[in-house]
N, C-alpha and C positions, 0 to 999 in steps of 0.2 A: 810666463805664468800670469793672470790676468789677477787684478786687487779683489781680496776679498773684500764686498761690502758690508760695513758694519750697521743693520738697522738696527736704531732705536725706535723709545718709547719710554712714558713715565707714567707715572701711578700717583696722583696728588691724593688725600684726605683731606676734607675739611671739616673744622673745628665749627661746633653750630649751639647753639645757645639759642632757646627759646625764651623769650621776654615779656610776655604778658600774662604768665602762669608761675606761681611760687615753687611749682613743682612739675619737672617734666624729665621723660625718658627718653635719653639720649639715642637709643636703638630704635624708638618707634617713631622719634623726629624724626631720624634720616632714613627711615623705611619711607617717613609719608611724603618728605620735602624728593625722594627720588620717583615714588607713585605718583606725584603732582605731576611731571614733567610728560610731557603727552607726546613731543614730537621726537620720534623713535621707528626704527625701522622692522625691528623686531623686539619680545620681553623675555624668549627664553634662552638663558645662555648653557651652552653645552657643558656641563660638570667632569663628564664621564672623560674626559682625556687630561684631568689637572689630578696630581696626586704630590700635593705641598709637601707630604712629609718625606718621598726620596731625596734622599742627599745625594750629591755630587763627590761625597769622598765612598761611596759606594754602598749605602746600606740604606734601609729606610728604618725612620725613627720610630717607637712605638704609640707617641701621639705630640702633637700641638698645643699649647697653650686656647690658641684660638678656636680650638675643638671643644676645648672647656667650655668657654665662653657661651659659643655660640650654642651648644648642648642645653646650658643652663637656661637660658634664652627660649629654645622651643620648646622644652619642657613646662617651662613656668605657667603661672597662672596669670594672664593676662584678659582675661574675661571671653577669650577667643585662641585657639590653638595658631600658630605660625609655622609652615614646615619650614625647610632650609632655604627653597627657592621664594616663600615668600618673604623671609627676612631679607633676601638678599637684593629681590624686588630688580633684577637686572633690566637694563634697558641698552639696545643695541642702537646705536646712533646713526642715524645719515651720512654723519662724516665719516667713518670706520671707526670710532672710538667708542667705548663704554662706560656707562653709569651706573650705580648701585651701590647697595649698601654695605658697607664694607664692617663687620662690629658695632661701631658705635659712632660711624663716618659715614657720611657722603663720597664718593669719591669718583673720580675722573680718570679714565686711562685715555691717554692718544691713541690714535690709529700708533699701526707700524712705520716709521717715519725713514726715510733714507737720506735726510741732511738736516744739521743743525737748526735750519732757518724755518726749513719745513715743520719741525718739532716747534718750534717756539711758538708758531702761526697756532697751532694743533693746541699747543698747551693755555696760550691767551683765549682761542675758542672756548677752550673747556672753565675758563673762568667765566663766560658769555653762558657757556649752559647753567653753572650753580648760580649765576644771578637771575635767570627765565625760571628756573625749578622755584629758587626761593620765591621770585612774586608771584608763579599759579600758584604755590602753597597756601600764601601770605592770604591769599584773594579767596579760597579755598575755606579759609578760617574768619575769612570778614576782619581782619586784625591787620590794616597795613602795618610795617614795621617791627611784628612778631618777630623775626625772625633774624637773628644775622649770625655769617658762615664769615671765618677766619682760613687764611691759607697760612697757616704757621704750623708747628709742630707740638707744642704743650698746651695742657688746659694751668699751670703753676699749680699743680694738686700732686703732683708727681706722675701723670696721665700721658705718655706719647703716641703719636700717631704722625706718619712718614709719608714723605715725598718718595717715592723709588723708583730708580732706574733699571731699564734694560737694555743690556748690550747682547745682538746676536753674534756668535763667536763660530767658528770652527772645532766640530770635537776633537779634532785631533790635539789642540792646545790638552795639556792635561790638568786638570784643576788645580793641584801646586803650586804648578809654575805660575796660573793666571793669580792665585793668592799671593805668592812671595815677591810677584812683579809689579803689584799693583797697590798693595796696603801702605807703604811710605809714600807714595802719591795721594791715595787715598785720607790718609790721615793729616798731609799738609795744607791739601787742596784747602780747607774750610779758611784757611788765611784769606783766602779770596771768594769763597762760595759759601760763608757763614750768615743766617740770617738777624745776628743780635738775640739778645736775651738778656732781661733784667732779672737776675736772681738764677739760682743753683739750685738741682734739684739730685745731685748727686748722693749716694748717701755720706759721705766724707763732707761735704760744704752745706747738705741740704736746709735751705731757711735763710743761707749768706747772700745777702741782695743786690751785690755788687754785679756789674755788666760784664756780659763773657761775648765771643762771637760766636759760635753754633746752640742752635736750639736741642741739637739730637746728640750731642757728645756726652753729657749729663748720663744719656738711658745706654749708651756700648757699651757692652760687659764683656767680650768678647772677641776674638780678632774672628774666628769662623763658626758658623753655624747654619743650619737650617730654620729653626723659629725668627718668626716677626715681633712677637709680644713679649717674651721671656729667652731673657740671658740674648739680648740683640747683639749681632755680628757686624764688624766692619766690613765682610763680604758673606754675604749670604750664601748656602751649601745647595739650595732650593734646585733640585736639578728636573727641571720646565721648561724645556726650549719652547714651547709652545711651533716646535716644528716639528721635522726628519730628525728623530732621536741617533739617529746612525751616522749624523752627517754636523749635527749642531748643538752647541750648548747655548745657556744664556746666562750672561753674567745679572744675575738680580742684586742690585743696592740699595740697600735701605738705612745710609750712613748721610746719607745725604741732606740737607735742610732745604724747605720747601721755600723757596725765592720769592720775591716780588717784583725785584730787579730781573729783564728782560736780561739785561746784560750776562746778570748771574746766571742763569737760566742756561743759555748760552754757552758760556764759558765751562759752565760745570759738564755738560755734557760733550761740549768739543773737546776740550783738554785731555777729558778722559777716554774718549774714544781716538785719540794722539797717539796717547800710552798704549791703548789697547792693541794700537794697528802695530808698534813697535814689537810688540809681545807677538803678535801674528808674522811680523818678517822675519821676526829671531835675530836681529839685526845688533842689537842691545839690549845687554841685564844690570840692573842695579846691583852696587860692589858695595852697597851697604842696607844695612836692616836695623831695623829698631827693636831697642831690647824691649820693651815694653809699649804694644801699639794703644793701648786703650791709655794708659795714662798719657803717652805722651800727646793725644788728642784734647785730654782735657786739657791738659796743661796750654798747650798752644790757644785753647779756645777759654782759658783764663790770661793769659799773657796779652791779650789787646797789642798796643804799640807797642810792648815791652819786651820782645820775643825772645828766649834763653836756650841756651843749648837742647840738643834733646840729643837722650844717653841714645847711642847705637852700642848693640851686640857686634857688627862687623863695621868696621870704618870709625872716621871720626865725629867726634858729638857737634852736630851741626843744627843750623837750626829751622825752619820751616820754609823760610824763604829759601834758604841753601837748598835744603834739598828740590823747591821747585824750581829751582834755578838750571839743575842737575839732570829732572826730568826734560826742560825746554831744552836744552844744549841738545840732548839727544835727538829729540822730534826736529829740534830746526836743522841738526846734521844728518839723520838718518831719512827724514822724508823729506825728500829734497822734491820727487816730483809731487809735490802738492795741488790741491785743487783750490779756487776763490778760500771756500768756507774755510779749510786751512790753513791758508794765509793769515786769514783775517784771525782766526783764533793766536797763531804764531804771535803778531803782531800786537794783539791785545795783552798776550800773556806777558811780553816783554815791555812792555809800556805799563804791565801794573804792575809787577816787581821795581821796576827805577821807581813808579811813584811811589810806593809802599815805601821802599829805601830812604828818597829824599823826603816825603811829608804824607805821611795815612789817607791826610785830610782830603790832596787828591782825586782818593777817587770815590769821593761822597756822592757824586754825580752816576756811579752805578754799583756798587757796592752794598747792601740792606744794613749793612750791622755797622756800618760807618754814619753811614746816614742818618740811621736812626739814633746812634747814641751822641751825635751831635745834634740835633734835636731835642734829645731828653736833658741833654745837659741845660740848651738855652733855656729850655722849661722849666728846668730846676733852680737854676740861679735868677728864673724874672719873677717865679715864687714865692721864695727863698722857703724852699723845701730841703728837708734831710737827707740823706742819699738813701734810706729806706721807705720812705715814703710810699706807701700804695697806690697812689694815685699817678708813680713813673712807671708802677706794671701795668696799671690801665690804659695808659697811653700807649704802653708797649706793644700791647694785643690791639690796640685800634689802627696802628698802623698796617696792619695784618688784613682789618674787615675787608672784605670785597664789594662794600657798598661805599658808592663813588661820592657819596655826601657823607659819607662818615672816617671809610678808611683815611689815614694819614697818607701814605704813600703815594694815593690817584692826586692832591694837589699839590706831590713836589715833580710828581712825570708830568702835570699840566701847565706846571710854569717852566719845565725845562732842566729842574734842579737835577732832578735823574733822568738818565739816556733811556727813550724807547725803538725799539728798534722794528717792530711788527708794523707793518701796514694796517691800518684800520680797514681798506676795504678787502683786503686779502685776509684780514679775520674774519672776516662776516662773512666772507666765501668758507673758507674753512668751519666754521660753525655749523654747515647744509652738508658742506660737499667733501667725499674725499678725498688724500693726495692724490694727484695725477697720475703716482708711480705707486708701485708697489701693490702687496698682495690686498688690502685694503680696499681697494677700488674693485675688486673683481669680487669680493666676500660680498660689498655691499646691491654687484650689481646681480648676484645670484640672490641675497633676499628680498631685494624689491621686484626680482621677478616670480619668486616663486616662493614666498612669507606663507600663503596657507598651506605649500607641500613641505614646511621645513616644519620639526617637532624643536629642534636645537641648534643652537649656532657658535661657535668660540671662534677662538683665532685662526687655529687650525683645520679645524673639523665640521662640517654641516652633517647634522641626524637629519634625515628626511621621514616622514611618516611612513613609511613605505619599508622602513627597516636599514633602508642605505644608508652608508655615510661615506660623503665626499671630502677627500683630506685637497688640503689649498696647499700649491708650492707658494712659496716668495715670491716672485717673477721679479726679483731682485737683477732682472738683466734685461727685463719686455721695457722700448720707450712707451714713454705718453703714449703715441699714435697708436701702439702695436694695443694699447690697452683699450686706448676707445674702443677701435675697432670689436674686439675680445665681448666689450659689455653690450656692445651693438647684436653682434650675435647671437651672446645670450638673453637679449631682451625680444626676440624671434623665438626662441625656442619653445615646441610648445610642450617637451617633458622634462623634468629634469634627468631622467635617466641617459639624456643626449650629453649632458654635462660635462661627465670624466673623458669623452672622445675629444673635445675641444679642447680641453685643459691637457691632455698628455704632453703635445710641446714641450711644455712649461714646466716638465717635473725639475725635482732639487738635486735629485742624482746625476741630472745631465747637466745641469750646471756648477755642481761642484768638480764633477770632471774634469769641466773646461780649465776652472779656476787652478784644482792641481796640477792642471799640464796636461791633463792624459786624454 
């Protein structure tokens, strides 16, 4: 049987604050700072194949939170009517990735990624695009420095907005089991992939200013769900492969904290697509469960160095590092034929449990929420500030900014304090160009050939004027080579209607065949 591949992708929002106006709206800033942004391959994305409110435990919901919202929003009186595509002001990128207005966010999705490293390239990019969007904005307004975008996940008002992942899966896994195999990994992981945060926004702690490590444990209300905005889930129900609905699911996460650390970045998405491949070989199930997953998240993301049992409903009360300890034993006995990225994830993971173990301070060097609350503290005792002090949550969020004279974080990766791991000039590629592999490269080389016969584009699916729409396999098995070629040919074509004859090869049912054996 041949490995199924697991591609990802992530979904960042960024936090944006206008600065030289006493009064501004957060929805019409990131309408205008994504309208700024001019180099884009197309601006209309295809709607008509996303329906966020079907669930994955099999029903669809009667409506969204974010439906509210955004209703409220085009209705309003804003001295000009906005339909839904112009709030949402989408922008289809060169690289295979997307921009647009997400609520009250700017936000960034990767292309479809099919390795760790690949992603990370993708996702550094994509902080490359909100820094070009902010300064045509900025220039736009005659106002240099109006403007600054945080990659964190709270505004400290009680306000969150999410980093989120996607993992393409195999339907045959049955949602369940991907739930019951995944939420104690899930809820330990932030020991290692939490961003910092000064103050609680929980409603139990909300106003208590003390430092926790995740930014997004405060806002889970939930172990499962389909909403984003209201009553948030540790694994989201949201069932959107944005593929072959017959052949794939997609695990969407929005539990996750949006990193600055490469490393974390990294780790969060290798680790977890470890586990997930474990869940695909049936290989190993966890012999324990947590009796309460939401608290016991908070609790670990109040616990810092301190870490304390956590109650399990099956097994014994262990505690976060335990149980990642529990998940690597399996990944590094059960996937034995690993690839590089593998490795290297294997390898990081057990090198940051010993340091966690012998001394936190460790892994200051890639870690966000270590890093930073050693920082805040120097700052606090060369002060001699309170531990409530406003001015350690201001510092908190600037470490966050994505502007490279202001953020805190760009001068500790500049002097080496935190580990960067992305090539500078393989980001600046990745900023233009798509990955090499996958379904990304062949989406972007059908709209640069044929942008005035296309009416709509998504991940999936091309509307063409014309009435047609052309669904994209993955080609989650074409090399590089097989793909140049591919966009070669299509950049020759002189209808699109020749399209779906070149792409048949390529379909998802002939390669998930292979994949099952058959």
């Amino acid at each position: 049987m041949t490995e199924f591949p697991i591609v990802v992708g992530l979904e960042t929002e960024y936090g944006i604050v206008r600065t030289d106006v006493p009064d501004s709206d957060p929805v019409l800033e990131s309408m205008e700072i994504v309208r700024a942004y001019r180099s884009a391959d197309f601006m209309g994305w295809n709607y008509h194949e996303e329906d966020p409110a079907l669930d994955a435990r099999g029903f669809r919901v009667e409506g969204l939170a974010q439906d509210e919202e955004e209703r409220a929003f085009t209705q309003s009186d804003y001295r000009r009517f906005f339909s839904f595509k112009d709030m949402k002001s989408d922008r289809i990128l060169s690289n295979g990735g997307r921009f647009y207005n997400d609520h009250t966010h700017p936000e960034f999705s990767t292309p479809e990624c099919l390795g760790i490293f690949e992603l990370l390239r993708y996702d550094r990019a994509g902080i490359e695009v909100l820094k070009t969007a902010r300064a045509e904005r900025e220039r736009e307004l005659g106002v240099p420095g109006a403007l600054s975008l945080y990659r964190n996940n709270t505004d400290y008002h009680g306000h969150s907005y999410g980093c989120h992942e996607n993992y393409l899966l195999p339907r045959r896994l049955g949602f369940d089991s991907v739930v019951s195999h995944t939420v104690p990994f899930l809820v330990a992981r932030i020991l290692l992939t939490g961003a910092g945060k000064y103050g609680f926004e929980s409603s139990e702690r909300q106003g208590e200013v003390a430092y926790q490590i995740s930014q997004r444990a405060d806002f889970m209300e939930t172990i499962v769900g389909v909403d984003t905005m209201h009553k948030r889930p540790i694994v989201n129900s949201r069932d959107e492969p944005h593929a072959d609905r017959r052949l794939f699911r997609r695990l969407h996460l929005i539990v996750g904290d949006a990193n600055m650390s490469e490393w974390q970045t990294a780790m969060k998405t290798g680790m977890t697509s470890m586990v997930l491949k474990l869940l695909i070989r049936s290989e190993w199930t966890p012999d324990f469960e947590l009796e309460n997953p939401v608290s016991a998240m908070q609790a670990i993301s109040a616990g810092l160095f301190d870490q304390k049992n956590i109650r399990m409903r099956r097994g014994k009360d262990v505690t976060a590092l335990d149980i990642l300890e529990r998940y690597w034993e399996a990944c590094e006995r059960t996937l034995s034929d690993r690839d590089f990225e593998e490795d290297w994830v294997i390898a990081e993971w057990r090198q940051a449990m010993d340091h966690f173990r012998r001394n936190p301070s460790l892994l200051s060097d890639r870690v966000d929420w270590i890093a930073k609350k050693a920082f805040l503290e120097r700052f606090r005792e060369e002060e001699n500030l309170d531990d409530g002090d406003p001015w350690l949550q201001s510092l908190d969020l600037e470490y966050h900014n994505i502007d490279p004279e202001k953020g805190l974080f760009w001068a500790l990766e500049e002097t080496g304090e935190m580990r960067r791991l992305t090539d500078p000039d393989q980001v600046r590629s990745a900023f233009v160009h798509p990955p090499s592999l996958g379904r990304a490269r062949v989406r972007h080389a059908i709209v640069r050939r044929f942008g005035g016969d296309v009416e709509e584009a998504g991940w999936e699916r091309i509307r063409f004027r014309t009435g047609v729409a052309l669904d994209l396999p993955l080609f989650r098995d074409a090399s590089a080579e097989v793909l140049s070629e591919l966009g070669c040919r299509i950049s020759t074509l002189s209808d699109p209607g020749e399209l779906a004859e070149i792409l048949a090869p390529f379909t998802d049912s002939a390669e998930e065949a292979k994949i099952q054996g058959g």
